[in-house]
KOLVOVEX-847711 format. One record per residue (C-alpha): residue in three letters; residue number from 1; x, y, z. Coordinates in Angstrom, 2 decimals, padded with zeros to 5 digits. Example, Ala and Ser with C-alpha at 12.3 -4.5 7.8 and 13.67 -1.06 7.14 Angstrom:
! residues 2
+-----+-----+---------+---------+---------+
: res :   n :       x :       y :       z :
+-----+-----+---------+---------+---------+
: ALA :   1 :  012.30 : -004.50 :  007.80 :
: SER :   2 :  013.67 : -001.06 :  007.14 :
+-----+-----+---------+---------+---------+
This chain:
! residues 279
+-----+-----+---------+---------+---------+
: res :   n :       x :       y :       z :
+-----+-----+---------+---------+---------+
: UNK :   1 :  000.00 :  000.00 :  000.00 :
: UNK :   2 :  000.93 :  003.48 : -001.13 :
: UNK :   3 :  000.17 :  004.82 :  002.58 :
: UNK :   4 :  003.15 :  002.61 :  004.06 :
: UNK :   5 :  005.22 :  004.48 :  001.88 :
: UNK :   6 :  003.95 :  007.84 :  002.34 :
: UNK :   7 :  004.12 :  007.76 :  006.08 :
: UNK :   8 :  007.62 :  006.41 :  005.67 :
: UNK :   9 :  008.33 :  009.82 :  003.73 :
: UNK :  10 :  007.01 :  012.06 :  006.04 :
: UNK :  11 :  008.99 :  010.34 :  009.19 :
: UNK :  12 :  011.86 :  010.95 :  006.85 :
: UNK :  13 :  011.34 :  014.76 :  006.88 :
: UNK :  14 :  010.33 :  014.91 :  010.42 :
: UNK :  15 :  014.07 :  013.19 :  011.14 :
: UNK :  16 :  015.61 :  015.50 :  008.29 :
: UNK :  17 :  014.29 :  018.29 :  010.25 :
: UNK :  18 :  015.01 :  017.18 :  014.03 :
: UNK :  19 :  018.14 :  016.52 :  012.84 :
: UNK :  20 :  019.53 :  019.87 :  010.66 :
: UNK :  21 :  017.65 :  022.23 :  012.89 :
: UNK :  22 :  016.64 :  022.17 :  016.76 :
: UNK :  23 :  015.38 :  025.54 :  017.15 :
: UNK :  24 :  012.85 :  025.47 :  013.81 :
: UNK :  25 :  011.82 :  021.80 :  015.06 :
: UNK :  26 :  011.02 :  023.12 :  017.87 :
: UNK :  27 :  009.30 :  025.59 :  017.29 :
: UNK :  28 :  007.14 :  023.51 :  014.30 :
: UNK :  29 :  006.15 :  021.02 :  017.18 :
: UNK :  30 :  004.08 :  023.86 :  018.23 :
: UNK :  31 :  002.03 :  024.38 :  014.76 :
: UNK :  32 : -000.99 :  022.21 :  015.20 :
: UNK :  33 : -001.13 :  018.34 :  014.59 :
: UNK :  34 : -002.99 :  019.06 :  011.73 :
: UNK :  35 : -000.57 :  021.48 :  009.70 :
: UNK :  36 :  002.84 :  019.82 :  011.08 :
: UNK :  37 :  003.86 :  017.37 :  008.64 :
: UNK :  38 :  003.88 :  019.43 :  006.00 :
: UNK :  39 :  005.98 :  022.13 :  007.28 :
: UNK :  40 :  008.36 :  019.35 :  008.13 :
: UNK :  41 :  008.03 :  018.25 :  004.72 :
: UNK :  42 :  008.81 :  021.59 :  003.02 :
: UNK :  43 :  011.75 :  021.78 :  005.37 :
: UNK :  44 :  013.06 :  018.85 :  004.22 :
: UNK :  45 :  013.02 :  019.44 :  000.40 :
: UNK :  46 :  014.78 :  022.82 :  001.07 :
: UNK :  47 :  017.08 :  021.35 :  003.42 :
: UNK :  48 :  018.62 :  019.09 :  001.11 :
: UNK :  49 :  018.90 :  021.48 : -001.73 :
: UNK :  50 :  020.64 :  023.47 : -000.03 :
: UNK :  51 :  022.82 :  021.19 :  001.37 :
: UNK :  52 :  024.11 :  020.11 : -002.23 :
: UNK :  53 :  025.35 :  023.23 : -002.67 :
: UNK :  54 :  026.94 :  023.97 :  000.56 :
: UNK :  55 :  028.17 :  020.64 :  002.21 :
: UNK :  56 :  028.87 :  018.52 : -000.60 :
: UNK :  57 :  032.50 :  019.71 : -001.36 :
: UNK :  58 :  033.81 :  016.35 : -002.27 :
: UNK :  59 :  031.48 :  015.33 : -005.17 :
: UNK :  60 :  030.36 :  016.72 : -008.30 :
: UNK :  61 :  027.60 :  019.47 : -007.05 :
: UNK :  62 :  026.49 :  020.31 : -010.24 :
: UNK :  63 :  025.87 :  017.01 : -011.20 :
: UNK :  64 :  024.00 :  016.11 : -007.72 :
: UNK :  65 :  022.11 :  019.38 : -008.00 :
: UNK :  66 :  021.08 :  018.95 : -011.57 :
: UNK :  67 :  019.59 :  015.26 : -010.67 :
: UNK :  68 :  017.73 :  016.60 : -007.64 :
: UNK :  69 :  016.15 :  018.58 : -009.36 :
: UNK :  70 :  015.29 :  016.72 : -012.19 :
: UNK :  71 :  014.00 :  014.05 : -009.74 :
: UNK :  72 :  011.37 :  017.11 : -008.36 :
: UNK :  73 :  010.58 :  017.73 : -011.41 :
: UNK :  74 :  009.32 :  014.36 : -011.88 :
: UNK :  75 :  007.90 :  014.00 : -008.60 :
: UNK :  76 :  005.49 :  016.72 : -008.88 :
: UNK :  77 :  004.62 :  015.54 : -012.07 :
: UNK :  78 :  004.06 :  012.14 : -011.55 :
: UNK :  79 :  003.01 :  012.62 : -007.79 :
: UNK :  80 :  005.72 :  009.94 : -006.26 :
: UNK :  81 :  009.75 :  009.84 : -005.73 :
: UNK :  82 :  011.04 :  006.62 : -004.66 :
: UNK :  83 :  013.17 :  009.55 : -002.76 :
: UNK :  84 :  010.97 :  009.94 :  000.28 :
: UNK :  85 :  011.90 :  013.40 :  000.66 :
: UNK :  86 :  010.37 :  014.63 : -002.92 :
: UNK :  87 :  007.86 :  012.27 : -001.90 :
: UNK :  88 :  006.56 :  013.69 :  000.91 :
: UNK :  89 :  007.17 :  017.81 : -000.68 :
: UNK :  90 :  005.23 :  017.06 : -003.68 :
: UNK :  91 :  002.43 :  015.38 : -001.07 :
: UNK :  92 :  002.27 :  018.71 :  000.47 :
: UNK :  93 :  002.48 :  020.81 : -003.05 :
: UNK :  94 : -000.65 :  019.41 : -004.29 :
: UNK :  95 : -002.49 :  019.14 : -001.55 :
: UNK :  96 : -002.22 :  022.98 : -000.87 :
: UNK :  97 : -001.77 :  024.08 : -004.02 :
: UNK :  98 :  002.28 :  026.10 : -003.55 :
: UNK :  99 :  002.52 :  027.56 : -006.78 :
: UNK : 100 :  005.82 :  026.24 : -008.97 :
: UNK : 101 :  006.78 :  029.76 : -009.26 :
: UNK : 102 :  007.79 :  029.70 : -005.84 :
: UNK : 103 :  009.10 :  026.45 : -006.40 :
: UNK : 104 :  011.36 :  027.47 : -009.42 :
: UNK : 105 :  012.44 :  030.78 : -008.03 :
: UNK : 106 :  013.59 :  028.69 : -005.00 :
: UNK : 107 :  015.81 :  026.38 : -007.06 :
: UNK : 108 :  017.19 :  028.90 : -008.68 :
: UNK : 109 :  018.57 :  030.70 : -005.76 :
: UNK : 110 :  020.02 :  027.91 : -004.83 :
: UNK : 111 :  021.50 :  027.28 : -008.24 :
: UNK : 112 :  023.07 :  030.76 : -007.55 :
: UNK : 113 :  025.26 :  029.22 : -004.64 :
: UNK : 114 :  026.77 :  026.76 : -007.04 :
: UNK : 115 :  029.05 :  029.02 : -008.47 :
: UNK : 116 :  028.20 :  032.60 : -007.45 :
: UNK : 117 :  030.28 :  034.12 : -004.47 :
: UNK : 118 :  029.30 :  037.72 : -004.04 :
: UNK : 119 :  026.67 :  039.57 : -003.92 :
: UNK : 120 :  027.42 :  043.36 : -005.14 :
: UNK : 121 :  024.44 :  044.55 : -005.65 :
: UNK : 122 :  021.05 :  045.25 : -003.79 :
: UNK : 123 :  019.22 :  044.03 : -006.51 :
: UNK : 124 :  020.88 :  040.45 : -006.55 :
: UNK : 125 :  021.22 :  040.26 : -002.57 :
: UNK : 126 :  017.36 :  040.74 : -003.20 :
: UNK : 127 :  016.61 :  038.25 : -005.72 :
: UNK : 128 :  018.73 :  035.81 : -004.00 :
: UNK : 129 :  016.78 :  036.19 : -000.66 :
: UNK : 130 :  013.71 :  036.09 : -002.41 :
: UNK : 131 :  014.62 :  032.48 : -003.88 :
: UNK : 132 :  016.28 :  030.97 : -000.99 :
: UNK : 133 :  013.88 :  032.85 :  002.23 :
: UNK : 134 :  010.58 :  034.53 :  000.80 :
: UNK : 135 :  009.39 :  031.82 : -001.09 :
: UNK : 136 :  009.78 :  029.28 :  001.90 :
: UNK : 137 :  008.02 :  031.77 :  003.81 :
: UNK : 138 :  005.19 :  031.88 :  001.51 :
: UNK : 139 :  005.62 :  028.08 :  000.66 :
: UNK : 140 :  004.43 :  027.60 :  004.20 :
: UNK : 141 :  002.15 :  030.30 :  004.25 :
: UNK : 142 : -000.03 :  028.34 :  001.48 :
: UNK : 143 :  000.14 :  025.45 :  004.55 :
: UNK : 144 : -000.90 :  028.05 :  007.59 :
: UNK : 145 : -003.84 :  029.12 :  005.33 :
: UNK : 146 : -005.17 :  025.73 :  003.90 :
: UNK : 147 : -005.70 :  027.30 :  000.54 :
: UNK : 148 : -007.83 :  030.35 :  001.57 :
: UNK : 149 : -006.50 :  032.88 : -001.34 :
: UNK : 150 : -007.75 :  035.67 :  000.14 :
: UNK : 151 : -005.81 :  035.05 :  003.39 :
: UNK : 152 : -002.67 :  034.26 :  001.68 :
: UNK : 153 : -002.72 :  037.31 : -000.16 :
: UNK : 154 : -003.18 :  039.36 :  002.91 :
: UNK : 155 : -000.58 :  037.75 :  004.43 :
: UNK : 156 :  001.77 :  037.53 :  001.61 :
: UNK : 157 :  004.32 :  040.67 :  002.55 :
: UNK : 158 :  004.42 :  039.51 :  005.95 :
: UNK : 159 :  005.65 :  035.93 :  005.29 :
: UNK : 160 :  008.10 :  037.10 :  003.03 :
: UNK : 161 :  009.69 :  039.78 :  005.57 :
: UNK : 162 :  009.92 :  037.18 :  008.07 :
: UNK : 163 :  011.62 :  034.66 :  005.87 :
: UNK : 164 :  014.09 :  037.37 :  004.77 :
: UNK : 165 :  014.29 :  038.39 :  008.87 :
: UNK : 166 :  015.06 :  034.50 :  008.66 :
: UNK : 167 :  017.83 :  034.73 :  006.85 :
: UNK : 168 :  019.60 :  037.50 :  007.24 :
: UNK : 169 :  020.06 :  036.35 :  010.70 :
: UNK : 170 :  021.29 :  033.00 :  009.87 :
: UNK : 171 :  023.64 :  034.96 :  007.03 :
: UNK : 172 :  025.23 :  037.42 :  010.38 :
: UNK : 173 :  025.43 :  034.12 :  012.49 :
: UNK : 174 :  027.09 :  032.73 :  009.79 :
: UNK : 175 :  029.58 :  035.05 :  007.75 :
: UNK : 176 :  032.93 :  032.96 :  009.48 :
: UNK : 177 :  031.33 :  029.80 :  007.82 :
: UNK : 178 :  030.30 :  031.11 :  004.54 :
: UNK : 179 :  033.38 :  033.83 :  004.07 :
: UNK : 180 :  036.26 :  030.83 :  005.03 :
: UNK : 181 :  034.65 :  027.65 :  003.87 :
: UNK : 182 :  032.51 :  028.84 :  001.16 :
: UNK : 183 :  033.76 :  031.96 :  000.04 :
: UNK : 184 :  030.64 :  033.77 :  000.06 :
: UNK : 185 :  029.31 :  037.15 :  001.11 :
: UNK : 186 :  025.87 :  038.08 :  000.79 :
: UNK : 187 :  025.71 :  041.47 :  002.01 :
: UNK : 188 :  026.12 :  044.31 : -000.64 :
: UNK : 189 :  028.43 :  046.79 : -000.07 :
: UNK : 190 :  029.75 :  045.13 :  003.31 :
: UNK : 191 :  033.79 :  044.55 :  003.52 :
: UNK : 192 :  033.25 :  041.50 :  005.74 :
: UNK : 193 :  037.06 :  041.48 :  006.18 :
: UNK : 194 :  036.69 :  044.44 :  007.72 :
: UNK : 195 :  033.18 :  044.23 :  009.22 :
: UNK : 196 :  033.31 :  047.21 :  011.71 :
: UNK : 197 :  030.28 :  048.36 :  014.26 :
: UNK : 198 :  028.64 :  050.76 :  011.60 :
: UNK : 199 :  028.22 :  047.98 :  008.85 :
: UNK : 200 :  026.98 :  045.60 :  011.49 :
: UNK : 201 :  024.32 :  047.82 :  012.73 :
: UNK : 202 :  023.15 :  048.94 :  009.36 :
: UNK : 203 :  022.33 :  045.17 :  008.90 :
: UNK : 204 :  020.89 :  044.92 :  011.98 :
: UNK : 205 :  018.85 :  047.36 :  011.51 :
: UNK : 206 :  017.27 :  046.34 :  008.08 :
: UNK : 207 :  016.48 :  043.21 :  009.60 :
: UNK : 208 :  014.67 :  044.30 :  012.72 :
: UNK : 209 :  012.32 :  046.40 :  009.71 :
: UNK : 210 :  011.64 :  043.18 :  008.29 :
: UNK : 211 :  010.92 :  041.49 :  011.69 :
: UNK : 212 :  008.23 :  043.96 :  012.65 :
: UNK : 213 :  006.73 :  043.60 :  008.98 :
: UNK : 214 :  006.80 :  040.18 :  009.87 :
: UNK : 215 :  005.53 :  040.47 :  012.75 :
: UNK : 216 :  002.10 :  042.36 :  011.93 :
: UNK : 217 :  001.27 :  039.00 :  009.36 :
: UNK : 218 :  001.85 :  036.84 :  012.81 :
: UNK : 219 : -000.88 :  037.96 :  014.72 :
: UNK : 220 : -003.30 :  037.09 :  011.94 :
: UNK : 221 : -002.04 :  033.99 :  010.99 :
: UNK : 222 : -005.00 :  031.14 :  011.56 :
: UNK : 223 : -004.44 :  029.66 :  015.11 :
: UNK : 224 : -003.29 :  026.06 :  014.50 :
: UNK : 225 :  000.04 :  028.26 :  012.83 :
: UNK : 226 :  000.36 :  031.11 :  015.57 :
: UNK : 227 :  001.97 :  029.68 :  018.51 :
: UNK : 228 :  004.24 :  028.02 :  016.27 :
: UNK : 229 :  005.36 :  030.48 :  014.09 :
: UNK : 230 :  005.68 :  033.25 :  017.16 :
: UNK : 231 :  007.94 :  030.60 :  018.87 :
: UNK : 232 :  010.31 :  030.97 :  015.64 :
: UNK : 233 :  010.04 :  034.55 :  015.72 :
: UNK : 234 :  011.15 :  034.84 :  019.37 :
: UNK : 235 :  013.98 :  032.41 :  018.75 :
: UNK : 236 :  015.13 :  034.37 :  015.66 :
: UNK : 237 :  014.85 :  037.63 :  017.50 :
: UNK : 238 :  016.62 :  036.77 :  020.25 :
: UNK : 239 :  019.61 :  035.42 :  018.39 :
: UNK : 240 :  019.46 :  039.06 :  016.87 :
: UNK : 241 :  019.73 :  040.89 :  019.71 :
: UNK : 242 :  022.68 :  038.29 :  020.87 :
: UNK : 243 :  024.66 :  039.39 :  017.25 :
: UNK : 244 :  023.64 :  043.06 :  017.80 :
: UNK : 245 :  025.47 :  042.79 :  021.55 :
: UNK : 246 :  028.61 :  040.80 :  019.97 :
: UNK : 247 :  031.42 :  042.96 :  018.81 :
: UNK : 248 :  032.30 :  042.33 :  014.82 :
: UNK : 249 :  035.17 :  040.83 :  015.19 :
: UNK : 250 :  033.98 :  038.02 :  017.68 :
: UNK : 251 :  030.93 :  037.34 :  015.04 :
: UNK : 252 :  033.92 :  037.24 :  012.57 :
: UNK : 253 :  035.33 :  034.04 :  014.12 :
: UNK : 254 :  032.58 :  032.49 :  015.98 :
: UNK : 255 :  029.04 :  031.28 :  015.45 :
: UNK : 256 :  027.15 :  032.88 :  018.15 :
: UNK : 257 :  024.55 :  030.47 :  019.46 :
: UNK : 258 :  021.26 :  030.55 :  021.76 :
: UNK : 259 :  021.57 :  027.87 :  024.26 :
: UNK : 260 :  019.26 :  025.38 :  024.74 :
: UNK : 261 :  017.98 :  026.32 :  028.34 :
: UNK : 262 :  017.39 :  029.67 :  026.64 :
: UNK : 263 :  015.71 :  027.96 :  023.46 :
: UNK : 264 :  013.22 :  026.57 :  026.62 :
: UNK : 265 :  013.32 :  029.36 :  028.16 :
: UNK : 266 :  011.99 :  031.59 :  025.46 :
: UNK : 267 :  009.32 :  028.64 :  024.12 :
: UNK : 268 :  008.14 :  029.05 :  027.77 :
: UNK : 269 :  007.51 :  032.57 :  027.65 :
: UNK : 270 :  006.14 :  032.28 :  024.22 :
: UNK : 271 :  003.44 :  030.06 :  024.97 :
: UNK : 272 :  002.59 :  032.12 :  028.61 :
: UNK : 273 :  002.18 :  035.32 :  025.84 :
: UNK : 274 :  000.42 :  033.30 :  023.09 :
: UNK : 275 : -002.19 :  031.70 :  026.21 :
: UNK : 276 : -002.84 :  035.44 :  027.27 :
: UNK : 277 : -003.29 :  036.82 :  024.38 :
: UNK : 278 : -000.26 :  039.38 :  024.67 :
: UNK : 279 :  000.33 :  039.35 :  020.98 :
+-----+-----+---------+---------+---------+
C-alpha cells in the first residue's frame, strides 16, 4: 500500500528536520497536529537542496544538483519519488496548491550558490533572498492558510519579511562559515574582512524592519500556525539581539549560538504570551 510508503516519507522529513535544525523543530512542534507534517516536509526538500550546494564539497555538485532537481521535477509531475523526501514535498504541493513559481524561483537561488560568491548589488542580494527565504516563507504560508486565497494574499508581505528576517540572521550568524569555507558574502556593499560596528548595525537594523513587517502577518495567521510560528520569531529575534550585543570581530570568528535552556526558556515565555493573548 501506497500509505506505508507515504508515512515512511514524512517520518523521513520529520528526522531531516530534528536533525539539521533544533530551534525550527522546535518551534514547528508547536504548529498544530494538523498542519505539522507538511511544514516538516517543506523543510526537508529545502534542506537538502541546499545542502548540495553547501556541504557537498567532495562530489560533483552540479551534477547532484542537476539530478535533484530533475527528480522534483518528476515528482510533482508524476506525484511519487522513490526519494521519500520529494515524496513527501510534492504530497504537500498538491495538496495545498504552492505555486511552482515559488518552487522554481527557490531552485534557482540555490542554483546561484553553485558558483556565485558575491553579492554586489542590492538588486541580486534581493533576488537571492527572495529564492532561498521569501518563497519558503510563503511556501508555508499556502500550509498556515489551507488554501484560503484571500488570506494568503493578505498575508503575503508579511511571510516574506519574516523569511528574509530568517535569513539574514542565519547569514550574520554565519559570515565565518560562509566567508572561510565557502567563500561567500551576501551582504552588498559590506567589507566582511573588515566588518566594523557601523556595517553591522546597518544590517541589523534592516532586519529588525523586516521582523516587525513580519511580525504584523503573525498575529493574523490562523491559530493552529500562531503559537508556532511566534515561537520561531522569538527564537530568531533573540539570536538578533545576541549578534547586535557581539562585537564584529567576535561574530567574525565564531558562530554565536542561543543555548538550549534559553531555546526553553523563550518557548516558555512564548506560549505564557500566546495563552494570554499578549500578541
Amino acid at each position: 500500500m501506497k500509505n506505508i510508503f507515504d508515512n515512511v516519507s514524512y517520518i523521513c522529513s520529520k528526522i531531516v528536520t530534528q536533525s539539521y535544525s533544533t530551534s525550527f523543530a522546535l518551534a514547528t512542534k508547536m504548529l498544530d497536529n494538523s498542519i505539522r507534517s507538511d511544514i516538516y516536509n517543506i523543510y526537508g526538500f529545502v534542506r537538502f537542496a541546499d545542502e548540495i550546494v553547501d556541504t557537498f564539497h567532495d562530489y560533483d555538485k552540479q551534477f547532484l544538483f542537476e539530478k535533484f532537481e530533475q527528480d522534483l521535477e518528476d515528482a510533482l509531475e508524476l506525484r511519487i519519488s522513490l526519494n521519500p523526501i520529494l515524496n513527501s514535498f510534492q504530497h504537500t504541493y498538491h495538496t495545498y496548491g504552492i505555486p511552482k513559481h515559488l518552487v522554481d524561483s527557490f531552485m534557482k537561488s540555490m542554483r546561484m550558490d553553485l558558483s556565485k560568491k558575491e553579492y554586489r548589488t542590492t538588486a541580486e542580494y534581493k533576488e537571492y533572498i527572495y529564492g532561498s527565504a521569501d518563497v519558503v516563507g510563503l511556501m508555508c504560508l499556502c500550509v498556515f492558510v489551507k488554501g484560503d486565497k484571500e488570506k494568503y494574499e493578505e498575508l503575503k508581505e508579511s511571510a516574506m519579511a519574516l523569511g528574509s528576517a530568517f535569513q539574514k540572521v542565519n547569514f550574520l550568524r554565519d559570515l565565518k562559515a560562509d566567508f572561510e569555507q565557502l567563500e561567500r558574502t551576501y551582504f552588498p556593499n559590506t567589507n566582511l574582512l573588515e566588518l566594523d560596528e557601523a556595517s553591522k548595525k546597518r544590517i541589523v537594523e534592516e532586519i529588525k524592519a523586516d521582523f516587525a513587517e513580519g511580525y504584523a502577518g503573525i498575529v493574523k495567521l490562523p491559530e493552529e500556525a500562531k503559537f508556532g510560528v511566534y515561537t520561531a520569531y522569538k527564537y530568531y529575534t533573540k539570536l538578533l539581539k545576541k549578534l547586535q550585543s557581539t562585537p564584529p570581530l567576535e561574530i567574525k570568528n565564531t558562530r554565536i549560538r542561543v543555548p538550549n535552556y534559553q531555546k526553553f526558556g523563550l518557548l516558555a515565555q512564548s506560549y505564557v504570551n500566546y495563552k494570554l493573548q499578549l500578541f
